[in-house]
Each structure stands twice: as structure tokens, then as C-alpha cells.
C-alpha angles and dihedrals in degrees: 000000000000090000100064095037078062088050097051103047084052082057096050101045094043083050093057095048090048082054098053095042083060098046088049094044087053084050090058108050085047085246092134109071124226117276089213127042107178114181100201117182106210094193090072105034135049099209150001128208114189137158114240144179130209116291085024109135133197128201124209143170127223126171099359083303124105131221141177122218114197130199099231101174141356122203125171099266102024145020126218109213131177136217109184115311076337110103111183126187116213121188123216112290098003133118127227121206109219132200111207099167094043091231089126089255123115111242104170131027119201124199134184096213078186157339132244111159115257091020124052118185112235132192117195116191133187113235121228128233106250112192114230105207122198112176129186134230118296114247136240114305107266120165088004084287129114113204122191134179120238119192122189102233086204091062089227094155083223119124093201113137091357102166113250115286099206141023144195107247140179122220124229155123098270110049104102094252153082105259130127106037095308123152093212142354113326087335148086122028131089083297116036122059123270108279114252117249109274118236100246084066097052089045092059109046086040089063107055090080085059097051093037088056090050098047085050089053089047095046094045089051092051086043084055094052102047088051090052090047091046087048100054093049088057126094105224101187109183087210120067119207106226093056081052081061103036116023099027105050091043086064092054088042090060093044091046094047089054095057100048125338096240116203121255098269099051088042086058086052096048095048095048093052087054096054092056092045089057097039089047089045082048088054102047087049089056100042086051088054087058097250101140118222099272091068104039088047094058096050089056088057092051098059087051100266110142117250089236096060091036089058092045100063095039091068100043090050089052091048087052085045092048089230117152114266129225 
């Protein structure tokens, strides 16, 4: 007897389930019509608040263009409803903003005021075209008038609150802006005083002192260095040749001719051996101070010594120096 009550509670329950797959499977093929069809013209209202239940559908116009919004699911916090392809979740008590004409701009707003499983309570609103005005600045003062241009970035096509488009005005030289025949803010023109230099200006012209002083320092440095380089290419010999010749060998000659008047030939002798004796003693002073022969060489033909007698000692003077020779 057990037994069988057990049997038939398994029958019963399987039979429901098989009820309510077959229910399901027919809402989802929309093959169960809507409990509630509602046709709500939105050009002439502004809302609707209705109670629904799930598969319920609602068809509406807006804009000469009809829709149907359809309840797809209800849970105990949200509801998933449909426009269209569109499918939107709205939690209790919010509000959700929709679309319908894809131009970035709302058009419906739909609320669950609340949840009752099956019903929900939805409001649905038009929303109102709010221009959105955006103006530009006023122009110049003419005929004691300022005129703008506004444009509603809503594209509302109402003119409702649009900001003023003209203005009196009054021109003169002390009102923030460009007007009259000003160059530049409240100056310049037959009227405004001149404008002020501008700082750019003043910068620039204050600043060629500075660059001109630099370019005086640079130039005297590189003055300074060419002078050093030129200085150190140049033989600068203390004893001077030709006072070797002259000065010098008069004096021998004096102290030669106080100790015995010599004949001419031997005085020929004695002055030229003098004269070696000084230029050899030229030419070791100079190699000390680190002049090489060349240039020493090519002092000596310039005061009028032969080439022969100038490379001879030379080389005698190297050899008593021990220097190499060439």
C-alpha cells in the first residue's frame, strides 16, 4: 500500500514538470499571447503608469513611429524589458534613460515604482526636448547695438529660454572688448589710447646689449689667442746683428788699437775674428733659447751674413754644444 502512495506522488510530480516544460517551451516560441495590450500615443501624453505581468506587451507611438515594449522577465530586485532588438534591465525603483531614435539624445524613461511577483508597476515618461544653447561672443558695437549667435545644441527646434541675441550697447574705451575701430582691447584707434608695447617687444630690443657684449668678450678672447699663436711662431732674438757688426766690433777695435796699433791687414783679420766670435756667440744664445737653426739661419740672411759663413758656425757652435748635427 506504501508502496503505491509513493508511486503515485512520483506520477504527479513528474506530470507537473512535464506541465510546466511545455508551458515554457510555448513561451518561448511566443506562442502565449500577451495578457495585457496597451496602444499609448506619446504625442499627446506625457506618461503612462500601468501594472504588468511577464509576456505583457505595450504598444506606443512616438514621433509618428510606433514601438512595443515587452515585460521579458521579472525577478525580485530587477525586470528585463525589451523595445525592439533592444533588451534593457531595470532594477526596483530605478529609472532607465532609452534611445529609441539612436540621435544621442533620451527620449523615454522607464521606472519600477515596485515588485509583486507576478505584477511589477511601470511608469513609463516622455522625455522633453531641453535645448541646449550654446551662443558665441557679441560683435563689435554698430548702431549702438551688439548682436551673437546662439545654436541649441539639442537641435529642439524650440526657441524656449533661448539667451538674449542682441544688446544696447555703448561704445567706449573702457568696456573689456574690441569694438569701435580699436586694435586691441580699449586701445588704439581715433578714439583709445595708443596700446602699450608689448613685452615681447621690450624683451627684444632689451636684449641686444646683452648679446652685443657677449659677442665683444668673444671677439677679444679670440683676438687674445691669435696674438699668443702668432707670438710663439716668431724668432725674437735680444741681440741684433747688425749691432754684433757695428757697435760691438768698434768697441774691440778701440780696445785693440790701445794696446798696439796693428797694420791694415792684421786689423782686417782682427775685426773679422771678432765678428765670428759675436755671431757664433748670437747663434748659441738663440739655440739655448730653443730657436732651431732654420730660423735662426734665416735671421742672419736677412741682416746681410752669407749662407756659407752662417752654416759653418752653426755647425761648429752645435758640435761645442754637443747638439745633433744635420
Amino acid at each position: 500500500m506504501l508502496q503505491k502512495r509513493i508511486w503515485f506522488l512520483i506520477s504527479v510530480a513528474f506530470l507537473l514538470l512535464a506541465i510546466s516544460f511545455f508551458l515554457e517551451s510555448l513561451n518561448k516560441t511566443n506562442l502565449i499571447t500577451a495578457l495585457i495590450v496597451q496602444d499609448v500615443d506619446f504625442n499627446n501624453i506625457e506618461q503612462l503608469s500601468s501594472v504588468n505581468k511577464e509576456n505583457d506587451i505595450i504598444t506606443f507611438k512616438l514621433n509618428d513611429i510606433n514601438y512595443s515594449l515587452k515585460i521579458e522577465n521579472i525577478y525580485n530586485s530587477n525586470v528585463i524589458i525589451s523595445i525592439g532588438q533592444e533588451r534593457y534591465t531595470i532594477n526596483l525603483r530605478g529609472t532607465k534613460n532609452i534611445d529609441l531614435d539612436k540621435d544621442a539624445l533620451s527620449d523615454l524613461s522607464l521606472t519600477i515604482d515596485n515588485i509583486l511577483p507576478p505584477d511589477i508597476s511601470l511608469t513609463i515618461k516622455r522625455i522633453s526636448c531641453i535645448p541646449n544653447w550654446y551662443c558665441g561672443y557679441f560683435s563689435n558695437c554698430r548702431n549702438s547695438i551688439e548682436t551673437r549667435q546662439c545654436t541649441d545644441l539639442n537641435k529642439c527646434q524650440n526657441p524656449a529660454f533661448r539667451p538674449d541675441l542682441s544688446r544696447p550697447c555703448v561704445e567706449s574705451c573702457n568696456d573689456n572688448i574690441i569694438n569701435q575701430d580699436e586694435t586691441s582691447i580699449d586701445c588704439g584707434g581715433s578714439k583709445c589710447k595708443p596700446c602699450g608695447v608689448s613685452l615681447s617687444y621690450i624683451y627684444f630690443w632689451a636684449s641686444i646689449p646683452i648679446i652685443l657684449a657677449f659677442v665683444s668678450v668673444f671677439v677679444s678672447l679670440l683676438v687674445v689667442q691669435l696674438k699668443k699663436r702668432r707670438k710663439k711662431g716668431k724668432i725674437i732674438i735680444e741681440d741684433n746683428p747688425d749691432q754684433i757688426n757695428i757697435q760691438k766690433l768698434k768697441r774691440e777695435e778701440k780696445t785693440i788699437k790701445s794696446v798696439k796699433k796693428p797694420d791694415q791687414k792684421t786689423q782686417l783679420i782682427i775685426n773679422e775674428d771678432a765678428a765670428i766670435v759675436r755671431l757664433r756667440k748670437y747663434i748659441e744664445d738663440s739655440l739655448n733659447k730653443n730657436f732651431n737653426e732654420f730660423q735662426i739661419k734665416a735671421k742672419l740672411l736677412t741682416v746681410g751674413w752669407p749662407e756659407r759663413v752662417i752654416n759653418e758656425n752653426i755647425w761648429a757652435v752645435k758640435k761645442k754644444l754637443g747638439k745633433s748635427l744635420l
